[in-house]
N, C-alpha and C positions, 0 to 999 in steps of 0.2 A: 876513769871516772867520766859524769858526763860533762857537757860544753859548760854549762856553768859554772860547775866546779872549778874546772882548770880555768877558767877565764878568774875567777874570783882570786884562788892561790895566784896566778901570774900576776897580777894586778897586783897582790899583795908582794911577793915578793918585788917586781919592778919599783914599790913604794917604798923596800928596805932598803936599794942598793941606792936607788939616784933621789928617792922624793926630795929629800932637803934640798934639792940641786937644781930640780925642774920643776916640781908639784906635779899634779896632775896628770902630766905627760907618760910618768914615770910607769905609773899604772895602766896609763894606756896603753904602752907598750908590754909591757908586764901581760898585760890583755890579750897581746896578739901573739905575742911570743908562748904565751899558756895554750894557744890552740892548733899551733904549728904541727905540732908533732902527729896529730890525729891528723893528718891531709891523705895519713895513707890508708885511709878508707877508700881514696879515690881509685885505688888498683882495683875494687870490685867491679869498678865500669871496663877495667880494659881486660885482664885479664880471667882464668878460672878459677871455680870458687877454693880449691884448694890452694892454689898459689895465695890467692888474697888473702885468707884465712892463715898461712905460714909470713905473706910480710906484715899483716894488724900489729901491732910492739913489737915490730920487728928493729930495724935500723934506725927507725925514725925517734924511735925511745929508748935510745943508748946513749951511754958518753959518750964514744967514739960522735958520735951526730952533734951532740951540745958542743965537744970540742970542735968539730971541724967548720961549725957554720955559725957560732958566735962570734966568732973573729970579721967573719965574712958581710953579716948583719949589723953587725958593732960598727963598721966600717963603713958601710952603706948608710946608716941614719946619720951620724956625725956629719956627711957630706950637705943634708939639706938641712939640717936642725940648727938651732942655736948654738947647743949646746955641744961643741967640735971633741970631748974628751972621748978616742975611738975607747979606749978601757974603760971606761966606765960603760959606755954603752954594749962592748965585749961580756964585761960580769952581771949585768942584767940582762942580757939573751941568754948568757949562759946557768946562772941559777933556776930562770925560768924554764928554759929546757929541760935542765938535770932532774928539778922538783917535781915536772909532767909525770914522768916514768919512775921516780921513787912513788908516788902516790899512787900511781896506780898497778905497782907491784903488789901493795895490799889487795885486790879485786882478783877474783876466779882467774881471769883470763891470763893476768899478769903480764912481765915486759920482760923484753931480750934486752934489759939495761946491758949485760957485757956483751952486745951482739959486736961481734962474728960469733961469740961463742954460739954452740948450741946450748942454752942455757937460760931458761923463761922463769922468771921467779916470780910465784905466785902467793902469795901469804892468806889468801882467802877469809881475812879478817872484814872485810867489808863491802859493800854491794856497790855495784856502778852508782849507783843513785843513793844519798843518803841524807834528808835532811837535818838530821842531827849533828853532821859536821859542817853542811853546806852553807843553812840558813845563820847562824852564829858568828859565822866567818864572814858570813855576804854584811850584816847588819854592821859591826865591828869597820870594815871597811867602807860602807859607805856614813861612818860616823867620820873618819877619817879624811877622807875626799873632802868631805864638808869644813875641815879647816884651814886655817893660812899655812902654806909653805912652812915656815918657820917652826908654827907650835909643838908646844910639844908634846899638848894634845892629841897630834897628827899623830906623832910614830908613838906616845902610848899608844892609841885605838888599835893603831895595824899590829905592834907588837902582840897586842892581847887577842887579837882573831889567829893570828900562827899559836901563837901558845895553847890555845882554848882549842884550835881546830889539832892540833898535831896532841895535844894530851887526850883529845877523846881519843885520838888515831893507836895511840900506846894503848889506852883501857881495851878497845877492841880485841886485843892478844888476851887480854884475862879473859873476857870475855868466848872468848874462842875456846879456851883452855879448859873454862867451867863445862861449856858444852859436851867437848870432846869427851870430858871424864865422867857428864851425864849417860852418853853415849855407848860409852866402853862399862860403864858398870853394868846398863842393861843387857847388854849382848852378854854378860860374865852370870846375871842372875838369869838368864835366858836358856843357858849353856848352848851358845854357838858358836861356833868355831869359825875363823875367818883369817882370809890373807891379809888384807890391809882393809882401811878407812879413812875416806877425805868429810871434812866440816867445811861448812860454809854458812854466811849470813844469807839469808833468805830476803827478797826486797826490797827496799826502800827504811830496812830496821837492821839493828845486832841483835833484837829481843829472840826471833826467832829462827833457831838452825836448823839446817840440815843436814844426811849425811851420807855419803855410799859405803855401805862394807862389800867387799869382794870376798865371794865363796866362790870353791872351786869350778862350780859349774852353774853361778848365781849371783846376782847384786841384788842387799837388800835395802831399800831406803827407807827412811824414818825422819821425822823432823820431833823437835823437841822446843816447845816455849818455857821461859823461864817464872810464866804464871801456868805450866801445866800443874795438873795436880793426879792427874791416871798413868799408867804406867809406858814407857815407847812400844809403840808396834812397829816390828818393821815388814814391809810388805816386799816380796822375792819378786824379781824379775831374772829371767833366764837369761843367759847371755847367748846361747843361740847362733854363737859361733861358728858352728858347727853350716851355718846357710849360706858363709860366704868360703866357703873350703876350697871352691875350685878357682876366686878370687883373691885369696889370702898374697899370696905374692906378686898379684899385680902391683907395677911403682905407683899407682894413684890410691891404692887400698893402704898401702902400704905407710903412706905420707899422712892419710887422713886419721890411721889408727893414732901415729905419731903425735899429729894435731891435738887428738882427743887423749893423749897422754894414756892410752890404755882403757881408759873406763867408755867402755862404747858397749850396747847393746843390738843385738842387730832382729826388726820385726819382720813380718810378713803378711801381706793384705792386699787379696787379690791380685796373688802370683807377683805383687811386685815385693822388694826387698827393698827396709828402711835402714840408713845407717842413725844407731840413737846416740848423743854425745850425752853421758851423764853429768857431767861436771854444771851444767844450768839449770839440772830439774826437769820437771814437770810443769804443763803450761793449763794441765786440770787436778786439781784436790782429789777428785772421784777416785774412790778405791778403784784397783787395778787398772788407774788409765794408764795406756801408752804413749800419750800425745806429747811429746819432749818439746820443752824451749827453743831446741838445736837438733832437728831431724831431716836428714837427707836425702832423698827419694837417691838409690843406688841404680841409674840410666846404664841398661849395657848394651853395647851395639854388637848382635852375633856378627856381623862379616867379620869388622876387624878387630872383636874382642876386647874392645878396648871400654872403660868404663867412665863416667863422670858424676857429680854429686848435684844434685838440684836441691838448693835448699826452699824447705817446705814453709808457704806464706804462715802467718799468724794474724786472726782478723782482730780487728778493735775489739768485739767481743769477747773474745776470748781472754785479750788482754786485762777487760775492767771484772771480768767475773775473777780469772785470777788476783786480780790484788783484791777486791771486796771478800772473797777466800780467806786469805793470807791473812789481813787484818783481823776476820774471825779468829784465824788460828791463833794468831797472836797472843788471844788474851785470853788463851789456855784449853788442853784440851776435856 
């Protein structure tokens, strides 16, 4: 999810475990500990884009991490703080940790919460960005803040922004479910035939999904609002596999397929070769565009054969014509 989100949730949770204890503090810390875990964005400055892209919720969003470095931080602020209890300050790093990466196991991208495992659990219930959980939770909390330590005021407000914000978080599964079976009927009244299908919330809402169905030599995508009233189309894209044949078992093609969990299309324009990740979409509404969220110009160096991924900018514009898009689609097609 993004910075505010988890700044919000750590806060809140930091206010479960110590508020009565500190006030204020609690959340502060809640605060910081909620944004810890996203630091490993920073590997896109050192290392290549696929490495980065395999540690994003990598280790940093596991328990394995919540356990080893709550102790560690728990320990560390006791030192200058008032308040010397290292366990308490141990179970507020450590809830705030753990709750980072359960939250955002809901989102596309999902978390290796059991890393070492190989193992990214993704529930695609809800969008990095959502204000219908965000803004309820932010207000609820800073009702909170706003009173005496003691009240009990205080831990109603906070209680009711986790309850309010974790019961929208549950609705999003029905939510999902309704989709999916909007989805799977039309493909059934359609009569197409297909290998699998992934859903997802489309930006900034649950109102509007989307979807990929894989056919054997094809992904079709379709998006569905729950104020549509015409029937889903879905529009074919080739997978076009077939362009990176003599790269197929390169270990950097190979990692990257991985990355994208299989659903990747692969284009062609002006002799150069794009890798498409479809799990983000489209970054144009227009029938048959190509222009993916997540598209990587595929760099290959003949001497030494060896290949890399450049991922391709996205201007501002693009960005506000897509949501002013989206928001149309929304409200039906």
């Amino acid at each position: 999810m993004d910075s505010l989100t988890q700044i919000v949730l750590g806060a809140a949770v930091g206010e479960a475990v110590l508020g009565k204890k500190i006030g204020n503090k609690a959340m502060l810390y809640g605060a910081i500990a909620g944004t810890i875990p996203d630091l490993d964005v920073l590997s896109s400055y050192v290392t290549d884009t696929i490495t980065a892209l395999e540690i994003h919720r990598g280790f940093t969003h596991s328990i394995l991490f919540s356990i080893l470095f709550a102790p560690v931080l728990g320990w560390l602020v006791s030192r200058y703080e008032k308040y010397k209890n290292v366990k308490g300050w141990t179970w507020l790093f450590f809830w705030a940790f753990v709750t980072h990466p359960v939250l955002d196991a809901h989102t596309t991208w999902g978390t290796q919460l059991f890393w070492p495992l190989d193992l990214r659990l993704a529930f695609k219930t809800i969008f990095v960005i959502d204000p219908l959980y965000t803004l309820p939770f932010l207000i609820f909390l800073i009702l909170a803040m706003l009173q005496k330590r003691t009240s009990s005021k205080r831990q109603f407000y906070n209680r009711m922004g986790l309850l309010i914000s974790t019961s929208y978080l549950a609705f999003t599964f029905i939510l999902k479910y309704r989709a999916f079976k909007e989805f799977e009927t039309a493909l059934d009244d359609q009569n197409i035939s297909y290998l699998q299908m992934d859903t997802r919330p489309s930006p900034l809402n649950t109102i509007l999904w989307s979807v990929n169905v894989e056919t054997d030599d094809a992904y079709l995508l379709a998006d569905y609002s729950f104020f549509d009233t015409k029937p889903i189309s879905f529009v074919r894209y080739p997978k076009n596999h077939e362009f990176i044949k003599d790269l197929l078992f390169n270990e950097k093609m190979q990692r990257m397929i991985h990355v994208s969990k299989g659903w990747y299309t692969i284009t062609k324009r002006d002799g150069k070769l794009y890798f498409n990740d479809l799990r983000f979409g489209l970054l144009n509404l227009e029938p048959g565009s190509d222009t993916f969220v997540f598209q990587f110009l595929i760099e290959i160096n003949n001497e030494t054969n060896q290949i890399d991924f450049i991922e391709q900018p996205k201007g501002r514009q693009d960005t506000k014509k897509l949501m002013s898009d989206l928001w149309k689609r929304m409200l039906g097609n």
